[in-house]
VOLO-309230 format. One record per residue: chain; residue in one letter; x, y, z of N, C-alpha, C in turn; residue number from 1. Coordinates in steps of 0.1 Angstrom, whole numbers. Atoms other than C-alpha are relative to their C-alpha. Example, Ala and Ser with C-alpha at 12.3 -4.5 7.8 and 13.67 -1.06 7.14 Angstrom:
! residues 2
ROVEX bati rovex    nu    nv    nw   cau   cav   caw    cu    cv    cw kolro
ROVEX    A     A     9   -12     0   123   -45    78     9    12     0     1
ROVEX    A     S    -9   -11     0   137   -11    71    -8    11     8     2
! end
This chain:
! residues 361
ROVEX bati rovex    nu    nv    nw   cau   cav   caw    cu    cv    cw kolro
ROVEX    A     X    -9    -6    10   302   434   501    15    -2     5     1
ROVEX    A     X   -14     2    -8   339   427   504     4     9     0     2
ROVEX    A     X    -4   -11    -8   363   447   515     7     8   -10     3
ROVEX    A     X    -1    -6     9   372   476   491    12    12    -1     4
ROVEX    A     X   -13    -9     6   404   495   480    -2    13    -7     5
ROVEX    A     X     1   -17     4   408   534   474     5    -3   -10     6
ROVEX    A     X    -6    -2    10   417   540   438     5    16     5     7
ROVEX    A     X   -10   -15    -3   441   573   444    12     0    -7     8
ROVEX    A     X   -10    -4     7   471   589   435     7    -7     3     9
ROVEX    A     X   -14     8    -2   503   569   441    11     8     9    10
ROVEX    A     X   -10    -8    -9   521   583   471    16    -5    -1    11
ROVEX    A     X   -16     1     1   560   586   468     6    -4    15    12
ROVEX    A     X    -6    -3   -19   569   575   509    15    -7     1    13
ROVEX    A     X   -13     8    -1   605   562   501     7    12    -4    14
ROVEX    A     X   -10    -7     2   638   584   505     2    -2   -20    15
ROVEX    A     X    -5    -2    12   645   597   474     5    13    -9    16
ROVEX    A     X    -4   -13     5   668   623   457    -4     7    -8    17
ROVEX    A     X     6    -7     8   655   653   445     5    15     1    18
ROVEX    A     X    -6   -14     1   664   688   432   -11    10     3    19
ROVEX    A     X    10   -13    -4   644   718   449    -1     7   -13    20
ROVEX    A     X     2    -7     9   630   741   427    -5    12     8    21
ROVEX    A     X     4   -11    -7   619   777   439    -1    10   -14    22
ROVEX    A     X     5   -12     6   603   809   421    13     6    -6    23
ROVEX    A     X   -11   -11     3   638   824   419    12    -7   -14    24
ROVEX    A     X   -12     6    15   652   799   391    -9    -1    -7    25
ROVEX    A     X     6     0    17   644   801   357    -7   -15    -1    26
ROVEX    A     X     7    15     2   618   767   351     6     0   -13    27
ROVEX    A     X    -8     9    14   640   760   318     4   -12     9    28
ROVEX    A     X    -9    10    -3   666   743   341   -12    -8     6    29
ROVEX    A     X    12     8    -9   633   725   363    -5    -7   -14    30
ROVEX    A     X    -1     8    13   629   712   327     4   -12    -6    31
ROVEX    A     X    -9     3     8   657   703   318     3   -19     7    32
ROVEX    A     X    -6    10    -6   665   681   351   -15    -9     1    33
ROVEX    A     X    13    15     2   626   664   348     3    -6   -13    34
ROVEX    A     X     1    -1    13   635   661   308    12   -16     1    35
ROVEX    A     X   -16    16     1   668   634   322     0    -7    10    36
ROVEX    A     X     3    10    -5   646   619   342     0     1    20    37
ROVEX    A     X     1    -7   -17   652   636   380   -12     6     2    38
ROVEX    A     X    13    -7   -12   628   642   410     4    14    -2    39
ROVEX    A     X     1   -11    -4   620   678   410    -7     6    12    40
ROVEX    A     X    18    -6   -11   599   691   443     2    18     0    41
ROVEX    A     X     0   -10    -1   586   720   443    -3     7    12    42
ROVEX    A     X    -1    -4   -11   597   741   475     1     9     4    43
ROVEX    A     X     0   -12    -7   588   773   481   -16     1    -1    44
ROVEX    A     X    19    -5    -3   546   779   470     2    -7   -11    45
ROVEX    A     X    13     9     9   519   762   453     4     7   -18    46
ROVEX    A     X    -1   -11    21   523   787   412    18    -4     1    47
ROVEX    A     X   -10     5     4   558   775   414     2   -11   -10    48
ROVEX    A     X     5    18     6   544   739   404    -7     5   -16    49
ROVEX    A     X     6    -7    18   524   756   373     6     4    -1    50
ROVEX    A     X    -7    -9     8   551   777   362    11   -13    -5    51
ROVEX    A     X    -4    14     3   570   740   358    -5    -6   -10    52
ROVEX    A     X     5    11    11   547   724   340    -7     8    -9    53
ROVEX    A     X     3   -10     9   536   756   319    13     3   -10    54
ROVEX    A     X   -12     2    10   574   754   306     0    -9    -5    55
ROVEX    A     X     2    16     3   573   720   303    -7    -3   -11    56
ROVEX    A     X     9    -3    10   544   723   279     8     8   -13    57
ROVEX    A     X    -8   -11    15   561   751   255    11   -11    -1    58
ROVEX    A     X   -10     5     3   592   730   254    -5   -15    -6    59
ROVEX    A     X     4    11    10   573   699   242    -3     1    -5    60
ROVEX    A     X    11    -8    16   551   718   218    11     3    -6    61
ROVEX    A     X   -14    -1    11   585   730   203     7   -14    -8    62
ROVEX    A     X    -4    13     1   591   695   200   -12   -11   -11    63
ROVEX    A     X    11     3     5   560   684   182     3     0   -16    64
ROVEX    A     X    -1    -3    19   565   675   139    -9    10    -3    65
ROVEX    A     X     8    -4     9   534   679   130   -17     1    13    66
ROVEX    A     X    10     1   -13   495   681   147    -8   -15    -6    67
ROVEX    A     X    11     9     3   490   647   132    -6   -10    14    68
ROVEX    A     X     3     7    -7   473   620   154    11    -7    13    69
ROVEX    A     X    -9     7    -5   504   602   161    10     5     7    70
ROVEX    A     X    -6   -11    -6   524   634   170    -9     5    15    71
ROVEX    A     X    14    -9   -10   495   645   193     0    -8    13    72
ROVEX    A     X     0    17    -9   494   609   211    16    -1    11    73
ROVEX    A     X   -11    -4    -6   534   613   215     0     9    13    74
ROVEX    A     X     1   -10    -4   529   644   229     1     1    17    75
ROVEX    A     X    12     5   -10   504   635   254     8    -7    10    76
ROVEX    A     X    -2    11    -8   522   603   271    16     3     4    77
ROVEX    A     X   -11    -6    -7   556   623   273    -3    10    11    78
ROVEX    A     X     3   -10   -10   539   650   290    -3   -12    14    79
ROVEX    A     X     4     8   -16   522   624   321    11    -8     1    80
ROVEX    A     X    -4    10    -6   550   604   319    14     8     9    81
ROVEX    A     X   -14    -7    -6   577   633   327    -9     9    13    82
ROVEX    A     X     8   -12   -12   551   656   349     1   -11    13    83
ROVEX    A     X     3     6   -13   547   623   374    17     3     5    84
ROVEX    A     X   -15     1   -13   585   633   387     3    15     5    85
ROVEX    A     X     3   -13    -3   574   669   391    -7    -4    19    86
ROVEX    A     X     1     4   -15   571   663   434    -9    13     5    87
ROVEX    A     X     6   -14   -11   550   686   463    -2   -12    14    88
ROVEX    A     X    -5    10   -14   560   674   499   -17     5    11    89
ROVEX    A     X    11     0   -10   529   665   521    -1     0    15    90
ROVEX    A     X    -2     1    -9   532   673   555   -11     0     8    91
ROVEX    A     X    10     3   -10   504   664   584   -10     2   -10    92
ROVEX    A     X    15    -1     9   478   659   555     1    16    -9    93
ROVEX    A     X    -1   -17     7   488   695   543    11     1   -12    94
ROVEX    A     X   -16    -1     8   513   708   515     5    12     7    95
ROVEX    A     X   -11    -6   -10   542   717   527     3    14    -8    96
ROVEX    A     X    -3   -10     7   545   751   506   -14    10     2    97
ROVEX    A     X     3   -10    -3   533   787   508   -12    -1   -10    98
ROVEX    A     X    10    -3    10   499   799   491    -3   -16    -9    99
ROVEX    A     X    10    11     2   484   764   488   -14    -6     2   100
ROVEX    A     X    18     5    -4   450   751   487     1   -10    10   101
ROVEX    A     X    -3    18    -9   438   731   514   -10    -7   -10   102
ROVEX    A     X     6     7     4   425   701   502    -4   -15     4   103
ROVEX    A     X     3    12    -9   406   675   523    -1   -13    -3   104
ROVEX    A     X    -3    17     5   408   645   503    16    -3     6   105
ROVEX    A     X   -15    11    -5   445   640   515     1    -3    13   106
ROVEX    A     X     5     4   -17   432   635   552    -7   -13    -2   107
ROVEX    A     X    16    10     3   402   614   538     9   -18    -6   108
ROVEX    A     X    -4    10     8   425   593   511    11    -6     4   109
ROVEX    A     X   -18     7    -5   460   587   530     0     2    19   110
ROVEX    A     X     2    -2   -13   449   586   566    13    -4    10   111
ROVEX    A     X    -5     9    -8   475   562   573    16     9    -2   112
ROVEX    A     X   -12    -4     0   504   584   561     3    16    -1   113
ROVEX    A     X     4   -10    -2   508   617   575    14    12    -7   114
ROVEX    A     X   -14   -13     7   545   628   555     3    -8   -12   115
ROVEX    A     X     0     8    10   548   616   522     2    13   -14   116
ROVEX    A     X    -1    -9    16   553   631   480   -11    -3    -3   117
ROVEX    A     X     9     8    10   529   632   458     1     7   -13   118
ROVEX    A     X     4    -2    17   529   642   416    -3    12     2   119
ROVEX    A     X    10   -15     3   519   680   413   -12    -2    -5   120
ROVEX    A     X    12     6     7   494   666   388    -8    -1     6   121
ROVEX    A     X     8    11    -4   481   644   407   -10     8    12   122
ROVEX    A     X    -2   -10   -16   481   672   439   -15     7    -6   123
ROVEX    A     X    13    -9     5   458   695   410   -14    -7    -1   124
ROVEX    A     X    14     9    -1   435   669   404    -8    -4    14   125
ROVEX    A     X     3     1   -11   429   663   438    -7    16     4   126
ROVEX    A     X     4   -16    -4   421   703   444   -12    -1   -10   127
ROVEX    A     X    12    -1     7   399   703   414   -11    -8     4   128
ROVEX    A     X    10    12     1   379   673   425    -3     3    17   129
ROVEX    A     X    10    -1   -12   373   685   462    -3    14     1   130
ROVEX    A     X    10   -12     4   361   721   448   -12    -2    -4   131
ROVEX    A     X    16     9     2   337   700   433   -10    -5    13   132
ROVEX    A     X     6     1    -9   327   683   462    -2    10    10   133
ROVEX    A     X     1   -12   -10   330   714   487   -14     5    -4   134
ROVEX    A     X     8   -15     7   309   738   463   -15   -13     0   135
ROVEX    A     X    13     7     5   282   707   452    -3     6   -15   136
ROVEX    A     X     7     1    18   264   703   418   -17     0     8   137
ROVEX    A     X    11     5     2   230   706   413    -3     0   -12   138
ROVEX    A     X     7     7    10   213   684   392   -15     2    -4   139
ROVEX    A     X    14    -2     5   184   692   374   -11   -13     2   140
ROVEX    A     X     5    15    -2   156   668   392     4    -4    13   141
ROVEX    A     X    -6     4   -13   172   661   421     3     8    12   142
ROVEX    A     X     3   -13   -14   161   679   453    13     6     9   143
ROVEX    A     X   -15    -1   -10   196   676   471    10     4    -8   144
ROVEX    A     X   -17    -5     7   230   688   462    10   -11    -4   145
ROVEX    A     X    -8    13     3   252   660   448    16     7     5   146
ROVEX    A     X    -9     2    -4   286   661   464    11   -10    -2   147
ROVEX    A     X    -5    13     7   309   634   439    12     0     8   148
ROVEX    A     X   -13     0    -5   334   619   460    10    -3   -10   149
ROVEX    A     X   -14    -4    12   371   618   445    -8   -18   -13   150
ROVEX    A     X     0    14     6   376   591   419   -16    -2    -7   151
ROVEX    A     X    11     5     6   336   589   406    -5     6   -10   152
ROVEX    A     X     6    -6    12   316   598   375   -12     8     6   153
ROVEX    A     X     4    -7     2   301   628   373    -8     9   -12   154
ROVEX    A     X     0   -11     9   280   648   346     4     7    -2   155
ROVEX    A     X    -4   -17     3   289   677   332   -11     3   -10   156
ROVEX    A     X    16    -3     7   253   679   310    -9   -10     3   157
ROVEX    A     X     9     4    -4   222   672   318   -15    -9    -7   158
ROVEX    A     X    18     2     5   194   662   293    -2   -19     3   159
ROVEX    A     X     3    13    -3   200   622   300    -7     3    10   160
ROVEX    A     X     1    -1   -13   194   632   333   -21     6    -1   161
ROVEX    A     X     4    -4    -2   166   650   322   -10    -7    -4   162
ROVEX    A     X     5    12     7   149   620   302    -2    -6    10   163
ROVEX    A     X     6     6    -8   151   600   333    -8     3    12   164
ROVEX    A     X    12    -4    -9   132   623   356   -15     1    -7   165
ROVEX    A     X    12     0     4   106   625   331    -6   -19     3   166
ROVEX    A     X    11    15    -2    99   587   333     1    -6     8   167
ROVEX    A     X     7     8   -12    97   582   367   -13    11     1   168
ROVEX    A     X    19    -6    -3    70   609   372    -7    -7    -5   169
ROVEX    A     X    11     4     3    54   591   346    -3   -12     0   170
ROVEX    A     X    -1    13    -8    62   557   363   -12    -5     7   171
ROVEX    A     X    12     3   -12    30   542   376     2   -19     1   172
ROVEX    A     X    -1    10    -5    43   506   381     3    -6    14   173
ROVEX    A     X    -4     1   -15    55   489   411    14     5     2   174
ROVEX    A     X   -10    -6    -6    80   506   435     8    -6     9   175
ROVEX    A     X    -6     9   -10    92   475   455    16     0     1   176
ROVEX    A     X   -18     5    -3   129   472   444     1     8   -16   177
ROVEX    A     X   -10    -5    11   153   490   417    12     1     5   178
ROVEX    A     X   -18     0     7   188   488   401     1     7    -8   179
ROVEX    A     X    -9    -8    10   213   507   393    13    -4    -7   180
ROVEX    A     X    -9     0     3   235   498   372    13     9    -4   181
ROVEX    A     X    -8    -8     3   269   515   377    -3    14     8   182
ROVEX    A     X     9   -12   -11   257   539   406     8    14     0   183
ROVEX    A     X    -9   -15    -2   290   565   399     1    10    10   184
ROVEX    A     X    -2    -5   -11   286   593   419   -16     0     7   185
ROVEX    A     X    13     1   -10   248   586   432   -16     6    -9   186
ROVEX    A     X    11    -3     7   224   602   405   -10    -6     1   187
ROVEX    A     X    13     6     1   200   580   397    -6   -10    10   188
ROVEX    A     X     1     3   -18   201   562   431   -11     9     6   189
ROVEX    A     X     6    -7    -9   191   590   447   -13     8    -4   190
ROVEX    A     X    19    -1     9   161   598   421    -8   -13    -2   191
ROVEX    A     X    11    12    -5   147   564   425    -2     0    14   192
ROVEX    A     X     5    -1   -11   146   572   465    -9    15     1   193
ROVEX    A     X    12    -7     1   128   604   456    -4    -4    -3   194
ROVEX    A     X    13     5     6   103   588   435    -8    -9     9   195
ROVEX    A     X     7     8    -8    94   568   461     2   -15     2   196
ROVEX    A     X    -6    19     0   114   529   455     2    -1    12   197
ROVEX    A     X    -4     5   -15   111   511   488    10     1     0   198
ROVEX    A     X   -19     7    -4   148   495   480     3     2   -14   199
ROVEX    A     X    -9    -2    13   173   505   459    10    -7    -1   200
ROVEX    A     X    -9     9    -1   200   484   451    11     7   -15   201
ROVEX    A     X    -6    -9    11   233   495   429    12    -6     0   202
ROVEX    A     X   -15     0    -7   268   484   420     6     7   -12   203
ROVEX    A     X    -7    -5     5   296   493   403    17    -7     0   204
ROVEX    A     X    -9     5    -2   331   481   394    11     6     7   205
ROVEX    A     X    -8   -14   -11   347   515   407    -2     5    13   206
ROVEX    A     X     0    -2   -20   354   510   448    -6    11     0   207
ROVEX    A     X     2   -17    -8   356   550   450   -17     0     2   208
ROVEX    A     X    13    -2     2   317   546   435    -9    -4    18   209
ROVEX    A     X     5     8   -12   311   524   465     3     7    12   210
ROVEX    A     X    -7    -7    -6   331   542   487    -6     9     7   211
ROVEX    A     X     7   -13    -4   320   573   486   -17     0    -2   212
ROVEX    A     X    12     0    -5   282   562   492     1    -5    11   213
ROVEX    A     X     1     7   -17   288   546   523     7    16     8   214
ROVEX    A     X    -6   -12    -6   309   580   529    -8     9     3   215
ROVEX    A     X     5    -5     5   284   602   516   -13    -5    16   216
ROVEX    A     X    10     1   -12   257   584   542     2    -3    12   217
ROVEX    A     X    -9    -3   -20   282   584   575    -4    14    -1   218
ROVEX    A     X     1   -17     0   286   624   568   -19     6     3   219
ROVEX    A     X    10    -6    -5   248   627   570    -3    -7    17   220
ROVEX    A     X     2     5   -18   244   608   603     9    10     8   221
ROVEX    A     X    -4   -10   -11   269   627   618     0    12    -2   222
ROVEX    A     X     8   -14    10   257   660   598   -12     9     9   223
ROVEX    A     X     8    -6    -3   226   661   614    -6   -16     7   224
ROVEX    A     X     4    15   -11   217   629   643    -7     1    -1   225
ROVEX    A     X    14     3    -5   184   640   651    -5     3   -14   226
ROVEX    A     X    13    -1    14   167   640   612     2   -12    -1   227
ROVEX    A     X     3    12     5   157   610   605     6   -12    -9   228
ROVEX    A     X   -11     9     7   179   582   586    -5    -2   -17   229
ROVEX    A     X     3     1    16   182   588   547    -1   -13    -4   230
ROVEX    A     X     5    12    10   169   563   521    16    -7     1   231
ROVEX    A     X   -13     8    -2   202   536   523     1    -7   -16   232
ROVEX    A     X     0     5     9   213   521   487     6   -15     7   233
ROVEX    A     X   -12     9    -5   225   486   492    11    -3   -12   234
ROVEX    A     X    -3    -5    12   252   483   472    11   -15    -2   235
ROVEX    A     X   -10    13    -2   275   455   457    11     5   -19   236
ROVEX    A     X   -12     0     7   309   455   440     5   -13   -12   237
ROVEX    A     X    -1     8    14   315   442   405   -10     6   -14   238
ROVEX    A     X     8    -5     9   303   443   368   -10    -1     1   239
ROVEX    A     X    11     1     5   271   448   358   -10    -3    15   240
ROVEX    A     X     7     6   -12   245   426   383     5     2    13   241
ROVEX    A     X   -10     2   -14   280   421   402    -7   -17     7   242
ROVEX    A     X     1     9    -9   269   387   412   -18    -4    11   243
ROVEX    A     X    15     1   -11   232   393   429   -11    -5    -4   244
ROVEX    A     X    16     9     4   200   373   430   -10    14     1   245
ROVEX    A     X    16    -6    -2   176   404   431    -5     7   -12   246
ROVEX    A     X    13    -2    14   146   407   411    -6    15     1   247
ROVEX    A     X     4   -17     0   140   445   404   -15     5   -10   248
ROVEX    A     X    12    -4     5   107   463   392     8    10   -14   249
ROVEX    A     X    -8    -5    10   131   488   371    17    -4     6   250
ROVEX    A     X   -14    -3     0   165   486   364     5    10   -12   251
ROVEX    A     X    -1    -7     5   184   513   352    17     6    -7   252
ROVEX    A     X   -13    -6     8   217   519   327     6     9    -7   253
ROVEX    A     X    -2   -11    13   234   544   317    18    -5    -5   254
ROVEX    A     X   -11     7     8   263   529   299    10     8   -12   255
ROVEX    A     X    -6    -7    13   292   543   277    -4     8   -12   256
ROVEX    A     X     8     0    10   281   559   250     5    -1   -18   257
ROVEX    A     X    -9     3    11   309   550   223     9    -9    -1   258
ROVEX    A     X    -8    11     1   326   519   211    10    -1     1   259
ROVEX    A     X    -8    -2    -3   357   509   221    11     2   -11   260
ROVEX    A     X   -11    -4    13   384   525   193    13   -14     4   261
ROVEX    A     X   -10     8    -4   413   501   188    15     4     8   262
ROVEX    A     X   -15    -2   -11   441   521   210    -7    13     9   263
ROVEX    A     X     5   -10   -10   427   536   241     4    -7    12   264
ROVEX    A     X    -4     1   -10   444   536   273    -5     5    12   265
ROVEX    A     X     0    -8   -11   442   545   312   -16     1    -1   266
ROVEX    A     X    15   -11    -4   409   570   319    -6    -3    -9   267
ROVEX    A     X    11    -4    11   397   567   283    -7   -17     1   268
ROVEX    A     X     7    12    -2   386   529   290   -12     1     7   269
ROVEX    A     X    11    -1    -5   360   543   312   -13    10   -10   270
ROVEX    A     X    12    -5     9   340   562   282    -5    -7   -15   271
ROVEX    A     X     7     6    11   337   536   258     0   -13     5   272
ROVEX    A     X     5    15    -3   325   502   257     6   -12    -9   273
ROVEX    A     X    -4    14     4   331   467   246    -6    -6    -9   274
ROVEX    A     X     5     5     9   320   447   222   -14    -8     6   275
ROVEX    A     X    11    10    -3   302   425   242    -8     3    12   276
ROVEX    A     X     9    -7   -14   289   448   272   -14    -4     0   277
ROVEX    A     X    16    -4     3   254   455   256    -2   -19    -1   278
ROVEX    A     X     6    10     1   247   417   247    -2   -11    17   279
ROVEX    A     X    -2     8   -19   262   403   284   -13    13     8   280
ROVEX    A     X     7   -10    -7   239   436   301   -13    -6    -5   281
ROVEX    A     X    16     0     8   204   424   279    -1   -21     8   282
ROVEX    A     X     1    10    -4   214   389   292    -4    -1    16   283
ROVEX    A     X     0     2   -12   218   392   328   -12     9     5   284
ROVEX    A     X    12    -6     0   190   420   329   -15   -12    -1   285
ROVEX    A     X    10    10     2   166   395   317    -4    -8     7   286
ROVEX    A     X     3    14   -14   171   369   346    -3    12    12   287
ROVEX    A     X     4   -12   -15   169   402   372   -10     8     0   288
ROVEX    A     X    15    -6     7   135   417   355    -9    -8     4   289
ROVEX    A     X    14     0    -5   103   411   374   -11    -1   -14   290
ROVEX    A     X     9    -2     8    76   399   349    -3    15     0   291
ROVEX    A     X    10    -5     2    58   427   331    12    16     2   292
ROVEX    A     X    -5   -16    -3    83   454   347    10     8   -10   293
ROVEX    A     X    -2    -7     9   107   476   333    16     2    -1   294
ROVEX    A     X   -13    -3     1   147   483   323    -1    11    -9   295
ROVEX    A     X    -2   -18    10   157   520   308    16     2     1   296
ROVEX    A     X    -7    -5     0   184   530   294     5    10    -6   297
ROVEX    A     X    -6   -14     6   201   561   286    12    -2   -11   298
ROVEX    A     X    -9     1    13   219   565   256     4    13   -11   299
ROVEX    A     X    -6   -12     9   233   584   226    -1    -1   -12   300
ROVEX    A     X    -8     7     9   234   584   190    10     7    -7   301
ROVEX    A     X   -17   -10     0   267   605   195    11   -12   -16   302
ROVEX    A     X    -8    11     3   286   569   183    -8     4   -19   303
ROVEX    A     X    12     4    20   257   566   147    11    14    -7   304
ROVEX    A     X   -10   -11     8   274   603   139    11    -6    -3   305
ROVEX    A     X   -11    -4     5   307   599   143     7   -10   -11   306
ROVEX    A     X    -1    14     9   306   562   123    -8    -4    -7   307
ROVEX    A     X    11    -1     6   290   557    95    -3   -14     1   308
ROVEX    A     X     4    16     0   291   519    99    -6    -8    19   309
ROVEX    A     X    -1     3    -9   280   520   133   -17    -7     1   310
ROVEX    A     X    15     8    -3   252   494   147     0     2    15   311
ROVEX    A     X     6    -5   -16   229   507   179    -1   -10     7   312
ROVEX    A     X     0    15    -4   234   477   202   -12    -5    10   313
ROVEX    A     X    17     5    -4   196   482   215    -5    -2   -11   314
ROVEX    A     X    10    -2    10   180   485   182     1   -14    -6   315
ROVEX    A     X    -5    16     5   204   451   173   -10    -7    12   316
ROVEX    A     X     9    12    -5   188   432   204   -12     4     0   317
ROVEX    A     X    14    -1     2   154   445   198    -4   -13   -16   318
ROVEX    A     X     0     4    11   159   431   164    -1   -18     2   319
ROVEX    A     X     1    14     1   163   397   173   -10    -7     4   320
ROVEX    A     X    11     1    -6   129   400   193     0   -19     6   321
ROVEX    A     X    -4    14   -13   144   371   220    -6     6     9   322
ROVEX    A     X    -2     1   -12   144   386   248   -12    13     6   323
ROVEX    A     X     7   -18    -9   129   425   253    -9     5   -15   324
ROVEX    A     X    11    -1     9   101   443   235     0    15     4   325
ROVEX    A     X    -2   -15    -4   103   482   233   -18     7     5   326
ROVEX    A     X     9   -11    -7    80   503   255    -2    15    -8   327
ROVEX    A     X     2   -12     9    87   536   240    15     2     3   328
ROVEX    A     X   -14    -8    -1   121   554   236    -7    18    -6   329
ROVEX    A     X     0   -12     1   124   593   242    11     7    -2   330
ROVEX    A     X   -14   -11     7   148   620   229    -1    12     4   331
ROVEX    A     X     0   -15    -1   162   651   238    13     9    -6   332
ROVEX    A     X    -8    -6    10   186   675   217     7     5    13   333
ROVEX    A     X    -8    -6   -10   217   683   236     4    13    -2   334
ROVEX    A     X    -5   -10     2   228   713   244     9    11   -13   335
ROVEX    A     X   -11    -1    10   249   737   223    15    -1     5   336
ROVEX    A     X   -12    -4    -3   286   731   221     4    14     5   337
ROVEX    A     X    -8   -13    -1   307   753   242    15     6   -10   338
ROVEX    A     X   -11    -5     8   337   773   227    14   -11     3   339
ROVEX    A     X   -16     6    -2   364   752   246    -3   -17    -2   340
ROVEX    A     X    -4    15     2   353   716   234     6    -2    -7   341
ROVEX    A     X    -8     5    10   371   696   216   -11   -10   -12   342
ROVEX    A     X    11    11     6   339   674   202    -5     9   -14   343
ROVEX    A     X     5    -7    12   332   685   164   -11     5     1   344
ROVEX    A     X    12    -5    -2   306   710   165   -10    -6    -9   345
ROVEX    A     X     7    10     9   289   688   135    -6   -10    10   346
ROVEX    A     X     2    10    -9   283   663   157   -10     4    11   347
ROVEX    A     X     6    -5   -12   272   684   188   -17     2    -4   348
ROVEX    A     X    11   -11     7   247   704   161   -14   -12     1   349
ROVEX    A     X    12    11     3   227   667   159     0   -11     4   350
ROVEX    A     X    -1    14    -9   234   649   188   -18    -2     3   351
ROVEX    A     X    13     5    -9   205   632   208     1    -4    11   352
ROVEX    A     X     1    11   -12   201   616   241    -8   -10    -4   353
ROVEX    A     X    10     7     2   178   590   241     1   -11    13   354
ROVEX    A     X     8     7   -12   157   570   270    -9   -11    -4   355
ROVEX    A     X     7     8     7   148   537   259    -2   -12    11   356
ROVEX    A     X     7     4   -12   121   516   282    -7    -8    -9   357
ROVEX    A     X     1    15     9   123   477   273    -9    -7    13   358
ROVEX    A     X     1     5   -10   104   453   290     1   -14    -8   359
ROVEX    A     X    -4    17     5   106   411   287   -17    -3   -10   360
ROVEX    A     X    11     7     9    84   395   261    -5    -5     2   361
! end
C-alpha cells in the first residue's frame, strides 16, 4: 500500500496578526472584527469560543431575506467561511485556554507540531469525534466495541447493519477470502472476521479509513501483548477494487444511498453517488467474484421517495441480465424519525433498507 496522508484540520503555524478575545468583551465587537475579515483567537477559556460563534449565528440570521434555498445556502458558506478565522492557540498538543477539553487526536494528528492555531470549528469537531472514539459505539452484531478513528464513516442507525448480520449467519458458502468495499470505520470487516472469513481484504479512497485500521490494530498489540493477534484486514488504497487481483467468495458494498444533486460541495460529496459508480462497481465486481459465490449490497429506497423519476441502479443491472442474477434481496423498515432531523418525516414513515445478494450468471 503506498504511503498515506492524514486528511485533518489545516493548522495555522505562520506568524500572524490577531485580536484577543476574552469573556469580558461584548462578542458583537469579536463579530464585527471576523465580519472584516480579522484573525480572532480566543484567549482566556474554551465557552468564550461558543459565545463567538453563537453571536455570529444571530447576526447572520438577522441577515438572512428569506428561508428560501438560495438564502439558506448563502447562509451556510458565510458562516464556514468567516468561523475558519475564529483561532484557539495549541500549545504542547494541548489548548492553550482555561476549562478545555483534552482531546487526543491533536497528539495523534499533528505529532510533528507541538505550538501551532487551529479554527475553533475545526478544534469542536475534533472533541466531538474523540468522545466518540473514547466512549465507543456498539453496534448491533458485533461482539467488540467500534472505536471510529477521526475523519471515517460511521453509523448513526442500524438496520443495514442489521440485514447484513442476518446473511452471514445464514451464509453457508465458502469462507476463504472477502471484500469490503469502502471499509470506513471497520464494520463489516470486523463481522466477516467474526463469521469466520480466513482473509479479509478491504479498501477505500479515505487514508483516515486506512489509517485508522492499521491504528486501531497497533493499539491492540500494545493493549494487551500476551492475547493472541486479532484477525488482520489487508487493506489497499483507492476506488472501489483499488487496483487488486483478488478473487473473493463474498464481496460486500455499502455505497451512497442518493444520487448526486447538481450543486453539492465539500462533505456532502461523500453521501451521494455518481452516475456511473453502480455500473463501474457491477463491472469490476464481476472480474473479482469467484464462480457460483456471492456480492451483497446494502441499500435504500430513501433516493425512489424523494424522486419520482428515480431508477434503482441494481434493479437497472439486473435488468439487463449480463452480468449478475439476483439471489434474494431483504428489507427492513427504518427506525422512526427523531424530533431534531432535518429528513421529511414522509420519507422516514416509508423508508426501507434493503440487502441485495447477486451472484454471476
Amino acid at each position: 500500500m503506498t504511503e498515506l496522508t492524514l486528511n485533518r484540520p489545516e493548522p495555522v503555524t505562520e506568524n500572524i496578526p490577531v485580536l484577543e478575545y476574552s469573556k469580558n468583551i461584548d462578542p458583537k465587537y469579536a463579530v464585527e472584527a471576523l465580519l472584516e475579515g480579522n484573525y480572532v483567537l480566543v484567549a482566556d477559556q474554551f465557552s468564550s469560543g461558543i459565545a463567538v460563534l453563537d453571536e455570529l449565528k444571530k447576526k447572520l440570521s438577522k441577515n438572512k431575506t428569506d428561508d428560501s434555498f438560495q438564502s439558506q445556502r448563502s447562509y451556510r458558506d458565510t458562516f464556514r467561511k468567516v468561523n475558519q478565522l475564529l483561532l484557539i492557540e495549541i500549545s504542547d498538543h494541548k489548548l492553550h485556554v482555561r476549562k478545555a477539553p483534552e482531546i487526543g487526536w491533536i497528539k495523534i494528528l499533528y505529532p510533528e507540531l507541538p505550538d501551532f492555531f487551529l479554527p475553533f470549528t475545526d478544534v469542536q469537531g475534533l472533541n466531538s469525534s474523540w468522545q466518540w472514539y473514547e466512549k465507543g459505539i456498539r453496534i448491533p452484531g458485533l461482539k467488540e466495541t467500534l472505536h471510529p478513528f477521526y475523519g471515517t464513516y460511521f453509523p448513526t442507525r442500524f438496520e443495514h447493519i442489521d440485514l447484513f448480520v442476518a446473511y452471514l449467519k445464514a451464509y453457508s458458502g465458502k469462507k476463504d477470502r472477502a471484500f469490503d468495499i469502502g471499509i470506513g470505520s471497520g464494520i463489516l470487516s470486523k463481522l466477516f472476521h467474526q463469521f469466520g472469513f480466513k482473509e479479509v481484504n478491504a479498501s477505500d479512497i479515505n487514508p483516515n479509513a486506512l489509517i485508522g485500521a492499521l491504528f486501531q490494530n497497533e493499539n491492540e498489540k500494545q493493549n494487551d501483548k500476551n492475547s493472541p493477534p486479532s484477525h488482520s484486514t489487508t487493506l489497499y488504497y483507492g476506488d472501489l477494487f483499488a487496483g487488486s487481483e483478488v478473487q473473493s467468495d463474498v464481496v460486500v458494498f455499502n455505497p451512497p444511498w442518493i444520487p448526486l444533486p447538481k450543486e453539492v460541495s465539500g462533505i456532502d460529496l461523500a453521501i451521494y453517488y455518481d452516475k456511473e459508480l453502480f455500473p463501474r462497481f457491477f463491472e469490476e465486481a464481476h472480474k473479482h467474484l469467484n464462480p457460483e459465490e456471492q456480492v451483497v449490497i446494502l441499500f435504500s429506497n430513501l433516493a425512489g421517495l424523494m424522486y419520482p423519476n428515480f431508477v434503482h441502479p441494481i434493479e437497472a443491472e439486473l435488468k439487463t441480465g449480463k452480468r449478475f442474477e439476483l439471489v434474494r434481496k431483504t428489507t427492513k423498515k427504518v427506525a422512526a424519525a427523531s424530533s431534531k432531523t432535518k429528513r421529511k418525516a414522509v420519507w422516514r414513515a416509508e423508508e426501507l433498507v434493503e440487502c441485495w445478494v447477486l451472484k454471476i450468471k
